[in-house]
Residue, then its C-alpha position, 0 to 999 in steps of 0.5 A: x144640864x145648864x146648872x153643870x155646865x155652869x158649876x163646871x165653868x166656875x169650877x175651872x175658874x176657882x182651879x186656875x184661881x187656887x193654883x195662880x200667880x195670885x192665889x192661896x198657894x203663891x201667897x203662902x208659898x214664896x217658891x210656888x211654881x204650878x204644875x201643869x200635871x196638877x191643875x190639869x188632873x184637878x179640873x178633870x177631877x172636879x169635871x168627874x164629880x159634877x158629871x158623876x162619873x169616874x176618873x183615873x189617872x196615874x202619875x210618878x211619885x212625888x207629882x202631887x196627886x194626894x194633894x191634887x185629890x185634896x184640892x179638887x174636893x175641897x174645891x168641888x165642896x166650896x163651889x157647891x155649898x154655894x160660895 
């Protein structure tokens, strides 16, 4: 129970981290503005695989969920692979 409360701690730093001011996207992406609806679903996702359970969400077209399911894997796997 600690080791995924503290996962999920670090977990949630990496997402705000990934999708901040000074993280990859802004870097990489002059006119990066964050969504909130993305941040919000990776986090929920990431909470879901540390707890295994399951989370479903819905979202109009064009609000970024590939890339939200995307990220919050690639994430989950670099927090757990120990980096």
């Amino acid at each position: 129970m600690e080791e995924a409360i503290h996962l999920l701690e670090r977990a949630l730093k990496e997402v705000d981290f990934f999708y901040g001011e000074d993280g990859p996207l802004a870097k990489e992406k002059k006119d990066y503005i964050p969504r909130e609806s993305q941040i919000e679903a990776t986090k929920e996702i990431i909470k879901g695989l540390i707890d295994k359970s399951h989370v479903i969400f819905e979202g109009p077209c064009g609000l970024g969920k590939t890339f939200t399911y995307l990220t919050a894997i690639g994430l989950y796997a670099y927090i757990m692979d120990g980096n």
